[in-house]
N, C-alpha and C positions, 0 to 999 in steps of 0.2 A: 504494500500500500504506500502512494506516496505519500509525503509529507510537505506543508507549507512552507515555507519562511517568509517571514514581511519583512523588508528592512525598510523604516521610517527614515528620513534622510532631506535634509534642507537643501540637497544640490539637485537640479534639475537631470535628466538622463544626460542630454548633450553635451553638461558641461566638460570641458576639458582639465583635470585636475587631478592629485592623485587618490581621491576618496571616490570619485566616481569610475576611473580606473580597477581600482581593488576589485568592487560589486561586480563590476561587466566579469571580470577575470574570474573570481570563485565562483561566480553564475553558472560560468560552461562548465567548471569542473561537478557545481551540485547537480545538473540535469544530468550530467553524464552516472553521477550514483542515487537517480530515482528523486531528486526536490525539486520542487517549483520553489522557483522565486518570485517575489507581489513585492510592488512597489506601493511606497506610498510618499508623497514627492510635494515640492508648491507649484507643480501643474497639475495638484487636482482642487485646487484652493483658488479665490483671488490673491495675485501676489504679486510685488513692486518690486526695484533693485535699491540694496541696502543704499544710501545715497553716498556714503564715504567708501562702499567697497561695492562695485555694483553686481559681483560674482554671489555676493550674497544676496540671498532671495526672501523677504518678509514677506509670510504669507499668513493669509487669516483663515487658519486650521478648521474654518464649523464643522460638526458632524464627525470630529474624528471618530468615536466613538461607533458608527453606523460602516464608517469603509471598514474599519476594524471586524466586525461581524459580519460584512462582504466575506472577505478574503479569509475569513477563520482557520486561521494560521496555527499551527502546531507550536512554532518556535518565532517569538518576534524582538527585533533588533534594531534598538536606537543608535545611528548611525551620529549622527548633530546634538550638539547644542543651543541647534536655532529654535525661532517660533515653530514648526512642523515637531519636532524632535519634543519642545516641549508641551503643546498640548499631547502627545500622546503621552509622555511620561505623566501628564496631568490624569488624564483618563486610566491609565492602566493601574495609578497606586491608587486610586480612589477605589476602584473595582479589584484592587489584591489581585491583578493580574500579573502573571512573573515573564521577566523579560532581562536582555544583557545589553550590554552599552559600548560604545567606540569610542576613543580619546583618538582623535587624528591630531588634530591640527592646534600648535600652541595660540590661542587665543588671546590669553592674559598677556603675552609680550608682543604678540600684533596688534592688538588693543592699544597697548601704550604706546608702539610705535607710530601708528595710525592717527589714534586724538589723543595722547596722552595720559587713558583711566590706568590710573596705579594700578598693579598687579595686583595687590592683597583682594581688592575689587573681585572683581574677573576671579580671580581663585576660589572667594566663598561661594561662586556660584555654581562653579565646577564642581568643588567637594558635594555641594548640596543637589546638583543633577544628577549623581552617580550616586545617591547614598544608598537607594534603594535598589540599585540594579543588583543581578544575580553575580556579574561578573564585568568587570572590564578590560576589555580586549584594546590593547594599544600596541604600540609600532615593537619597542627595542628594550631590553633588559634597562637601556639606558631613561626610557621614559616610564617604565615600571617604575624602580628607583627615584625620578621625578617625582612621578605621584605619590607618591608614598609619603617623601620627603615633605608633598607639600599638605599632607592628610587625610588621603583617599583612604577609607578605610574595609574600603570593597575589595574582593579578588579578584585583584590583577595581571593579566594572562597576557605576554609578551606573540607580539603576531607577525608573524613574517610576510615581505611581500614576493609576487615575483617579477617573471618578465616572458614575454611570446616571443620564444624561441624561432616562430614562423614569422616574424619580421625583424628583428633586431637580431644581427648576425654578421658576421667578419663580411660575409663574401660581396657583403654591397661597398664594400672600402675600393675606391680607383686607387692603384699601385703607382697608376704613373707619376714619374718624376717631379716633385713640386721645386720653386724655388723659394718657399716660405712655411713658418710655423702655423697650421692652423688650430688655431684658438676657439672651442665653442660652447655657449654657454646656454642653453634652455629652461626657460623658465616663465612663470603666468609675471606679468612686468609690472609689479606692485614694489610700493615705496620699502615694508618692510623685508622685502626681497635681498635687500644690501646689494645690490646689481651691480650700482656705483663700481664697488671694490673690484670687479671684472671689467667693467667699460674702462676706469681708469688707468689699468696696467697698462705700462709700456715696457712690451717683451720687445728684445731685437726678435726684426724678422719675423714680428709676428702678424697675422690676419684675426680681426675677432669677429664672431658672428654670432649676432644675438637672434633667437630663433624664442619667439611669443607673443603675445599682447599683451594690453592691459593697461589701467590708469598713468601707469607712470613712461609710458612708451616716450610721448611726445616730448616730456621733459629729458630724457637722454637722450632723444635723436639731435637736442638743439646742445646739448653740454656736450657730444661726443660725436663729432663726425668723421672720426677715424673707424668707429666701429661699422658694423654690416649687420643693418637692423632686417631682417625678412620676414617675419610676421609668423604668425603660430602654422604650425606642420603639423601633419599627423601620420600614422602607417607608416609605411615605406617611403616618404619621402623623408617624414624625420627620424626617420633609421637610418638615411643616407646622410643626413649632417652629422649622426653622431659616430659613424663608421668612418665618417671621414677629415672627421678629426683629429689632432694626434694629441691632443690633450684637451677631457672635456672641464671646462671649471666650475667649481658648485661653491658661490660666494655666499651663500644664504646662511644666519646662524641662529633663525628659528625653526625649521623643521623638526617633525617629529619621525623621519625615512628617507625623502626623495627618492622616489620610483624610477626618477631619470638618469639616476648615477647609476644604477643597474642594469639599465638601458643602455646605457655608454659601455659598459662592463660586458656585455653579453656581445657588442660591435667588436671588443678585443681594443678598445680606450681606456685609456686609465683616467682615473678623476683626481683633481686638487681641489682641496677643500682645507677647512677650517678643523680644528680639532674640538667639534661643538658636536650636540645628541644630532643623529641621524647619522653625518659623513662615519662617527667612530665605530656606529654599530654596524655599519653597511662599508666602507670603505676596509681591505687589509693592508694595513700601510707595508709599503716594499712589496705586495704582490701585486694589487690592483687599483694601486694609487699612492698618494700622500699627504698625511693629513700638516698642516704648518699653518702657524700662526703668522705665516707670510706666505701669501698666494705665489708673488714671483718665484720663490723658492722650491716651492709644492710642484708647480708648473715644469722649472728646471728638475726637479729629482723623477717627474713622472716620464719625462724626455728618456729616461735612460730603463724604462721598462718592457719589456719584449710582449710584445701584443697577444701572442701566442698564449702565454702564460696568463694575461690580464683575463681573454676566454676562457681558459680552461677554470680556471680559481673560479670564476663567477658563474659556473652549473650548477651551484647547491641551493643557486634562487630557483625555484618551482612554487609558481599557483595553485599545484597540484598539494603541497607543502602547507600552503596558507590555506587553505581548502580546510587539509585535513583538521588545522588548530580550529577555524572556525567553528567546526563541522562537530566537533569535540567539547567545546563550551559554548555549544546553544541550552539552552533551560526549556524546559517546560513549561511553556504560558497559563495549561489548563484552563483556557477558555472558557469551555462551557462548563464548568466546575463554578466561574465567577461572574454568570450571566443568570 
C-alpha cells in the first residue's frame, strides 16, 4: 500500500534554490520505493513577494486545515519557517497532529544582514517553530551543533544532500587549450550572499563569471565590470559553467550546505571557500577543494588539484543517500486518530 507525504513549504515549485532542489530530488527516489509526494505550497493561497526578499513568498494560508484532509497524508513535513509553514504548524499542534520539520536556510543572520533584526530575535522564533516537531532534519553535523548550541531542544537529524549524476559530470569540460584562469561563481545574487568577496578578487589571468539572479544583480554589474554577469542556468547548460571551470568559488558565509559546490565537485572542480558551516561539512580540504580564510589563496591551492580525484572523492553525494535519512525520520501524523 502506498503511502502519502505532504511536505508544507513556502517556496513555490519553480523556484530555483537549494530547498526546492532537495524535494524534486528525494521525490524521484520516494516514487521509485512506492510514496506519493503532495504538495502544499503559496500557489494554493493568495500570495505576494516578500518586499525586501522577493524569493520569499507571503501567503494567506485559509483552509489549511481542509487541503490537509485533501491529501490525508501518512507522514507530513514542514519544510519553512514562513506564513504556509506556519499556519500549518498552527493547525497541526492544535489538532495533536504529529509531524517533523526542516532547518534549511540560516535566517537569523540573513535577517540581520538584510534589515538588521538582531539575531536573538529570529532565534526565539526558530526555537519556538520546532519545539513541537517530532524531529528536525537539517543540513550538517555542523548545523546540528548550531542548533543545539542555540537551544533547539528537538531531535536533530543531520541530512545529506546530493547531486544528478545524469547532468553534472566531467565529460561536459572542453579540454581545449585556454589562455586564462576561469573563475566561476553560482549563486541566487542577494546582498547576504557576500558575492562582493568573488567579484572583487583580482587573480592574475583570471576570467570571473557570475552565473544567477537576483536583487542584488544590478548593483554588481555597475561596481564590477571586469566580471561576466550571465544570468541564472539550469541542466546542462549550468553543468557546463561549472565543468568548465577550473576553480569554482563559494564566497557565501551563511549557508546551511550549498548544493552547488557539489555540483562543481561531481564536474571534477574543486571549490574555494571560506572555512564557515556548509563549505566545512561539504568541502574535503586537499581532496576536493580548500577551505581559507583568504579566497585568493583557497583559489591558488585548488589550482594545484587533479580533477580526476576532485570526481572521484565526490561519489559519496547520492539522493538516493538523502532519501534514505529522510525516509527514516518521517513520524506518524495519525491523522485520523486526531480528526
Amino acid at each position: 500500500m502506498q503511502k502519502n507525504i505532504l511536505i508544507v513549504t513556502d517556496n513555490l515549485p519553480d523556484q530555483v534554490n537549494g530547498v526546492v532542489t532537495t524535494y524534486k530530488n528525494i521525490e524521484t527516489c520516494a516514487v521509485r520505493d512506492g510514496y506519493n509526494f503532495f504538495y502544499i505550497t503559496p500557489n494554493g493561497f493568495s500570495h505576494f513577494d516578500c518586499p525586501i526578499y522577493n524569493e520569499v513568498k507571503i501567503a494567506i494560508p485559509w483552509k489549511m486545515g481542509e487541503k490537509i484532509k485533501e491529501i490525508c497524508p501518512n507522514h507530513i513535513h514542514i519544510a519553512t519557517e514562513g506564513p504556509v509553514g506556519l499556519w500549518a504548524r498552527a493547525y497541526l499542534t492544535k489538532h495533536n497532529i504529529r509531524y517533523n520539520t526542516a532547518y534549511h536556510t540560516k535566517f537569523p543572520e540573513g535577517l540581520k544582514t538584510l534589515v538588521g533584526l538582531p539575531e536573538f530575535i529570529t532565534w526565539r522564533y526558530i526555537k519556538w517553530f520546532h519545539k513541537h516537531t517530532g524531529k528536525v532534519l537539517t543540513t550538517t553535523e555542523t548545523m546540528v551543533k548550531q542548533l543545539k548550541y542555540q537551544g533547539l531542544e528537538a531531535d536533530i537529524i543531520p541530512w545529506t544532500r546530493g547531486v544528478n549524476r545524469n547532468i553534472f559530470k566531467p565529460s561536459l569540460r572542453n579540454f581545449s587549450i585556454k589562455k586564462h584562469i576561469d573563475l566561476v561563481c553560482v549563486s541566487r545574487i542577494s546582498k547576504e550572499k557576500n558575492l562582493d568577496d568573488f567579484c572583487s578578487i583580482q587573480y592574475p589571468n583570471a576570467r570571473k563569471t557570475m552565473v544567477g539572479s537576483g536583487p542584488y544583480l544590478e548593483t554588481l554589474i555597475k561596481k564590477y565590470p571586469d566580471v561576466n554577469f550571465v544570468g541564472m542556468k539550469t541542466g546542462k547548460e549550468l553543468a557546463r559553467f561549472f565543468a568548465n571551470a577550473d576553480v569554482f568559488v563559494f564566497p557565501s558565509r551563511w549557508e546551511t550546505f550549498g548544493i552547488v559546490m557539489i555540483e562543481a565537485m561531481a564536474c571534477g572542480t574543486p571549490v574555494a571557500a571560506y572555512p564557515e558551516p556548509g563549505p566545512l561539512d561539504v568541502v574535503e580540504n586537499g581532496k576536493t577543494g580548500y577551505l581559507n580564510t583568504d579566497l585568493f589563496k583557497a583559489i591558488q591551492q585548488c589550482l594545484s588539484l587533479n580533477r580526476s580525484d576532485v570526481y572521484n572523492y565526490s561519489k559519496h553525494w547520492s539522493w538516493q543517500n538523502a532519501w534514505f535519512i529522510f525516509k527514516n525520520n518521517l513520524v506518524d501524523c495519525n491523522l485520523g486518530d486526531s480528526l
